[in-house]
C-alpha positions in Angstrom: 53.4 -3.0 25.5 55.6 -5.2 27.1 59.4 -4.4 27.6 59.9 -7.9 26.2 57.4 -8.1 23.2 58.9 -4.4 22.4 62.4 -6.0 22.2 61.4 -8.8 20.1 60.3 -6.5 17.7 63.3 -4.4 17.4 64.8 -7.9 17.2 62.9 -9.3 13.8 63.2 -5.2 12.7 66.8 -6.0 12.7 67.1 -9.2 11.4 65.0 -7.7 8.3 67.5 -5.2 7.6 70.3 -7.9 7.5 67.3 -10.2 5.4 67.1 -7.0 2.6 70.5 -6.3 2.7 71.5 -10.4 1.7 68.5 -10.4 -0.7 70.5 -7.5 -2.3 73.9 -8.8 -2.3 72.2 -12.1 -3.9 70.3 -10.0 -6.5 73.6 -8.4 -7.5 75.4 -11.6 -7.8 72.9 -12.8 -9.5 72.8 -10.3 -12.8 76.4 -10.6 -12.7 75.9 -13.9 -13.3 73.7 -13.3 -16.1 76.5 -10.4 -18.0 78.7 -13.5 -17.6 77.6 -16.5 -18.2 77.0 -18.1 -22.1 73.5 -20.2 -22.9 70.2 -20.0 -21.0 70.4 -18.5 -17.8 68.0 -20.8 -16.2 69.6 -24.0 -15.5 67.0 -26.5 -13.8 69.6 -28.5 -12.5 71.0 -25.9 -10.6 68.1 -24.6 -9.2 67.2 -28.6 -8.1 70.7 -28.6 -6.5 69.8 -25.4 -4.5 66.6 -26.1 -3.5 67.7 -29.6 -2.1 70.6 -28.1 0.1 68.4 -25.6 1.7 66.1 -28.5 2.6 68.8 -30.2 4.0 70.8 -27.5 5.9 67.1 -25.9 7.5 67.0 -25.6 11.3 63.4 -25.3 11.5 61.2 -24.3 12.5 60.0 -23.1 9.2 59.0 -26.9 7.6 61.0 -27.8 4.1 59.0 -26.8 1.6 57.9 -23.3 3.2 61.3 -22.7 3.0 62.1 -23.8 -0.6 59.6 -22.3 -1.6 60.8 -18.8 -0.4 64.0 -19.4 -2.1 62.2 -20.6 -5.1 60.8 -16.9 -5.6 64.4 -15.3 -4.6 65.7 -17.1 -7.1 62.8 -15.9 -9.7 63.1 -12.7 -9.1 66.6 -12.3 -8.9 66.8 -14.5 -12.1 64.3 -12.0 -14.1 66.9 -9.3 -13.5 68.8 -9.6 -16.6 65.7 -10.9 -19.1 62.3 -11.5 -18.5 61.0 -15.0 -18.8 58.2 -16.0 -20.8 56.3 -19.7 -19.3 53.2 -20.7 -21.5 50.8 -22.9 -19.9 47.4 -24.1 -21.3 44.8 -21.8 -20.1 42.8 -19.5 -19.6 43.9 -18.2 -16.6 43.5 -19.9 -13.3 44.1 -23.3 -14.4 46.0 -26.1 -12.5 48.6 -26.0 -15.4 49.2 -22.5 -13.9 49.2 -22.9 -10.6 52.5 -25.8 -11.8 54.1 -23.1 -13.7 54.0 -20.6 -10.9 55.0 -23.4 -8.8 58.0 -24.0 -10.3 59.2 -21.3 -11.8 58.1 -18.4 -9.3 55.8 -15.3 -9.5 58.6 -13.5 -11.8 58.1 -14.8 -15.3 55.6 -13.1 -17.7 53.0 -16.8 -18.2 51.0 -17.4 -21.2 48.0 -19.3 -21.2 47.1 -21.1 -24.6 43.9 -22.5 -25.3 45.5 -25.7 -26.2 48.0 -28.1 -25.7 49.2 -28.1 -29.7 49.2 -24.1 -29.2 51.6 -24.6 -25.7 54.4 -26.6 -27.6 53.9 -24.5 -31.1 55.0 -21.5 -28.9 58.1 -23.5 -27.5 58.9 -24.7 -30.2 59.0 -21.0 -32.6 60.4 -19.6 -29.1 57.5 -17.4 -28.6 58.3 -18.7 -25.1 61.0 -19.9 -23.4 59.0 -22.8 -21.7 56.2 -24.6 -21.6 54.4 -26.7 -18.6 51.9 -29.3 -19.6 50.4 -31.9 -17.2 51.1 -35.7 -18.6 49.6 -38.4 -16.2 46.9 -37.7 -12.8 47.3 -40.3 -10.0 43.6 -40.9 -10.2 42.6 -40.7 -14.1 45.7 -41.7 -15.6 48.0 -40.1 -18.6 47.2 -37.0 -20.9 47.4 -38.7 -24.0 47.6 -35.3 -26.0 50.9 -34.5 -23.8 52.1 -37.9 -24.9 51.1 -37.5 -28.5 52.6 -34.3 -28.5 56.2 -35.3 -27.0 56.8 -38.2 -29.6 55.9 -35.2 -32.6 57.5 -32.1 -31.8 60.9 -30.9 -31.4 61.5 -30.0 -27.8 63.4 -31.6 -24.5 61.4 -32.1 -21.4 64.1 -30.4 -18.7 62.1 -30.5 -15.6 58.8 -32.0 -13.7 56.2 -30.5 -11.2 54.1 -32.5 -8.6 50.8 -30.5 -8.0 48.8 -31.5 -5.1 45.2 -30.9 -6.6 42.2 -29.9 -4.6 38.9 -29.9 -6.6 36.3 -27.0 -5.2 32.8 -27.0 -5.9 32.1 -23.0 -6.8 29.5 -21.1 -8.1 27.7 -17.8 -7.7 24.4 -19.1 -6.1 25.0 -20.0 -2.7 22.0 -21.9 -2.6 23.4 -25.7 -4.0 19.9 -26.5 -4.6 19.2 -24.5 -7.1 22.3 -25.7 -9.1 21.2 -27.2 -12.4 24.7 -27.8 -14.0 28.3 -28.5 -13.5 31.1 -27.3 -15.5 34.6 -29.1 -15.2 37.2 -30.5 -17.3 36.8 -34.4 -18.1 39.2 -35.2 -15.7 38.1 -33.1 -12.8 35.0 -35.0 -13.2 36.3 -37.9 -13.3 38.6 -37.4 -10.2 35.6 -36.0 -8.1 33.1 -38.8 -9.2 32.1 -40.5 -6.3 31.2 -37.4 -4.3 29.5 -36.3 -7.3 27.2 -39.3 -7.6 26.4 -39.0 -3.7 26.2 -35.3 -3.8 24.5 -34.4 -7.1 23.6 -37.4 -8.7 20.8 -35.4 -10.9 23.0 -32.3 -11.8 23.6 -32.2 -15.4 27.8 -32.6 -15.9 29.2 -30.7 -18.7 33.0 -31.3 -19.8 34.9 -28.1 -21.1 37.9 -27.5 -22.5 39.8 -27.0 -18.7 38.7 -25.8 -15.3 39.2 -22.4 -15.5 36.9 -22.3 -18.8 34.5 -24.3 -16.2 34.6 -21.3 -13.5 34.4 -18.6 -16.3 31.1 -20.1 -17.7 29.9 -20.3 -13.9 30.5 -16.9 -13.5 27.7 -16.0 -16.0 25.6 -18.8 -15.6 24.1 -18.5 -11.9 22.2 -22.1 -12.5 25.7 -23.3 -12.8 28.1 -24.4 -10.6 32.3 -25.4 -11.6 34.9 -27.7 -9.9 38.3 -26.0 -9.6 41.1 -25.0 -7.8 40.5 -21.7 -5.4 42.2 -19.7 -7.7 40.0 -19.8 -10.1 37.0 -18.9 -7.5 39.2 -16.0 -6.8 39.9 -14.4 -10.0 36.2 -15.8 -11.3 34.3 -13.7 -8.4 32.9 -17.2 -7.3 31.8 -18.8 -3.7 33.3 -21.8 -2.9 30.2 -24.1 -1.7 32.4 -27.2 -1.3 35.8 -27.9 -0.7 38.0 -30.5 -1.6 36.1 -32.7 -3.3 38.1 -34.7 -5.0 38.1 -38.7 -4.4 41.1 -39.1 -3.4 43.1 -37.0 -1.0 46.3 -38.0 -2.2 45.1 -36.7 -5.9 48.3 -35.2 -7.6 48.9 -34.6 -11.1 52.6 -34.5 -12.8 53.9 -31.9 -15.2 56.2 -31.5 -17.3 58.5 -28.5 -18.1 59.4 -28.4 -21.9 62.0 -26.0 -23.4 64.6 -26.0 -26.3 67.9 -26.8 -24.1 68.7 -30.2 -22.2 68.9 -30.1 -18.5 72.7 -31.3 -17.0 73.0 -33.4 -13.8 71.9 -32.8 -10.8 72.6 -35.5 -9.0 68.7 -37.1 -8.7 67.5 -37.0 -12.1 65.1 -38.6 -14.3 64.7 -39.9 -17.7 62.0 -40.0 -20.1 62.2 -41.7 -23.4 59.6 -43.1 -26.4 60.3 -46.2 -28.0 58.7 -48.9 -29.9 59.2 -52.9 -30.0 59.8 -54.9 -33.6 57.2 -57.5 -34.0 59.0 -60.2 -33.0 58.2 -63.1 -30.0 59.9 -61.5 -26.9 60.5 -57.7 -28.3 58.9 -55.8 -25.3 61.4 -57.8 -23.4 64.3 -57.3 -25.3 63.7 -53.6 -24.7 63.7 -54.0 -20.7 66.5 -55.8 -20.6 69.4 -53.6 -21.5 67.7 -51.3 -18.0 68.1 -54.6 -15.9 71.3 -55.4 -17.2 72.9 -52.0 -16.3 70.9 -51.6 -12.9 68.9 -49.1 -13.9 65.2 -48.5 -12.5 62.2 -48.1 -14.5 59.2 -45.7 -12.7 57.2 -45.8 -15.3 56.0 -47.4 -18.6 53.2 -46.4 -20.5 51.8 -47.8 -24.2 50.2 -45.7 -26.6 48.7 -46.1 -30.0 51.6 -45.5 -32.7 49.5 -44.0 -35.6 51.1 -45.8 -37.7 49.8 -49.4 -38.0 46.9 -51.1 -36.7 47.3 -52.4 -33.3 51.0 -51.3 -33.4 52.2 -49.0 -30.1 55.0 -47.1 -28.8 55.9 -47.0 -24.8 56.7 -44.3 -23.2 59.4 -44.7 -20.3 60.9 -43.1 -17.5 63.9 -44.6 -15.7 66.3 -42.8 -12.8 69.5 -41.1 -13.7 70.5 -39.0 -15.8 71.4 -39.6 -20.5 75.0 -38.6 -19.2 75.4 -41.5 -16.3 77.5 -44.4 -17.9 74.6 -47.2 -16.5 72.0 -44.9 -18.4 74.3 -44.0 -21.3 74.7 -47.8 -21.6 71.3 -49.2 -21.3 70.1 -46.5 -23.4 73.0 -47.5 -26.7 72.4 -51.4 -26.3 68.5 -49.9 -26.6 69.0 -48.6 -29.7 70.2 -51.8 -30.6 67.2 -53.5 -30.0 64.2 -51.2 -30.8 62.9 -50.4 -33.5 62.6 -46.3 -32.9 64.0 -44.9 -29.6 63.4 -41.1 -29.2 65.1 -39.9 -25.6 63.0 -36.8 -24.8 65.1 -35.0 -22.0 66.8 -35.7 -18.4 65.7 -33.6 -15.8 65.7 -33.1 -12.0 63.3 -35.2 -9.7 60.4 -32.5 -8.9 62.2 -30.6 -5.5 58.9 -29.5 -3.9 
């Protein structure tokens, strides 16, 4: 060995020391923090604000999000000190709803998987848990009108968002493709991986379960079968992954949403999200813009859905920049109420860090 490489050693030998002595000085902090401090201990504002200064104060050459990401599980673990947290995703285990949940909220929390959506925000809502992650709207297919549905009924506050980059994998335990006779997936997965489907298997039978992870668990004792999901699934399913990334499109990312019983305070790049529906009137959808336009606030997103309570009536689902507690949004959102018919704000949260 080298005198040099044998120095650099004791070097990153040293400066793990000094890394385990910090990570214990901040764990301490930490659980103070928690014997002090009123309300929930996990404040996703604060966590946003965090997670944006280390991306702004790193000196390489470790790229952003490896390094928010470390400090995402820090702050986990360090976090689950004083009480551990309960997540509940819909499962079973190994879906892309859990790879969100572990995405945003660390490796520390104890996660639940529910068979259901209605099952997810029954648990929030009776605090079985103390959050919830549920995937509302794909880049390719579109909302999760369920997620939607579900928002506008029960009584809990969205208080944070997770982007999940999604990578469909063709898996299965015959490593022969062309013996395959069926392919398990969730409608959506098929959906997003449909073009490579129609070139690759055209013939192959297509069988929509209940989520992906369901797909690689019946693959796992069905060796005519194959399932599209994430590698996680292939893992903890025993299953070979025969073709990678899949998916359509490359930039295929599905949204999330983090649901909880608490409201989420400023963070300084916040969004929005509210339900409302337009009077029957000439002009109403308009009416209910305008107060956003008037006070300079931007719109990202506007979605219509069946009301349920009429024929051909709807409800739109919005979300807009800033945060409830900005005056521009305070004010649009007052001269809204004004104007619609039923407004229903459902949380201000961070903008999705990683």
């Amino acid at each position: 060995m080298s005198d040099e490489l044998q120095h650099l050693r004791e070097q990153i030998d040293s400066i793990d020391a000094q890394i385990l002595e910090l990570l214990s000085r901040r764990a301490q902090c930490a659980k103070r923090v928690g014997e002090v401090k009123q309300g929930p201990l996990y404040r996703p504002e604060r966590e946003a604000q965090v997670l944006r200064k280390i991306a702004e104060r790193n000196p390489g050459p470790l790229p952003n999000e490896a390094v928010q990401r470390i400090f995402r599980e820090i702050m986990s673990w360090c976090l689950g000190l004083e009480r551990p947290m309960r997540v509940a995703h819909l499962g079973p285990e190994g879906t892309f709803s859990e790879a969100a949940a572990q995405k945003h909220f660390g490796d520390a929390p104890d996660f639940v998987s529910h068979q259901t959506f209605d099952e997810v925000f029954h648990a929030v809502e009776t605090g079985a848990v103390a959050y919830g992650v549920v995937p509302v709207e794909n880049s390719t297919e579109g909302a999760v009108s369920r997620s939607l549905d579900l928002l506008l009924a029960s009584n809990v506050s969205v208080c944070g968002e997770v982007n999940l980059r999604v990578r469909h994998n063709l898996m299965s335990k015959n490593r022969d493709f062309s013996a395959v006779k069926r392919i398990y997936s969730h409608s959506q997965s098929l959906g997003q991986c449909a073009d490579w489907l129609a070139l690759h298997a055209p013939h192959v039978e297509r069988q929509a379960v209940s989520s992906n992870a369901e797909a690689a668990r019946m693959a796992a004792e069905d060796p005519e079968s194959a399932a599209i999901a994430g590698e996680n699934a292939a893992q903890r399913y025993g299953l070979d992954i025969l073709f990678p990334n899949i998916e359509d499109d490359a930039s295929n990312t599905t949204r999330f949403l983090v649901i909880g019983k608490h409201d989420a305070g400023p963070s300084g790049r916040d969004k929005t999200s509210f339900v409302c529906s337009a009077p029957n009137r000439p002009g109403a959808v308009y009416g209910l813009l305008k107060p956003l336009s008037d006070q300079g606030v931007s719109m990202t997103k506007l979605e219509s859905r069946p009301s349920r309570t009429g024929l051909w009536e709807y409800v739109f689902y919005v979300d807009i920049e800033g945060h409830r507690d900005d005056p521009a949004v305070s004010s649009a959102l007052k001269a809204l109420v004004d104007r619609a018919a039923f407004v229903k704000v459902l949380g201000s949260y961070p903008v999705a860090a990683i």
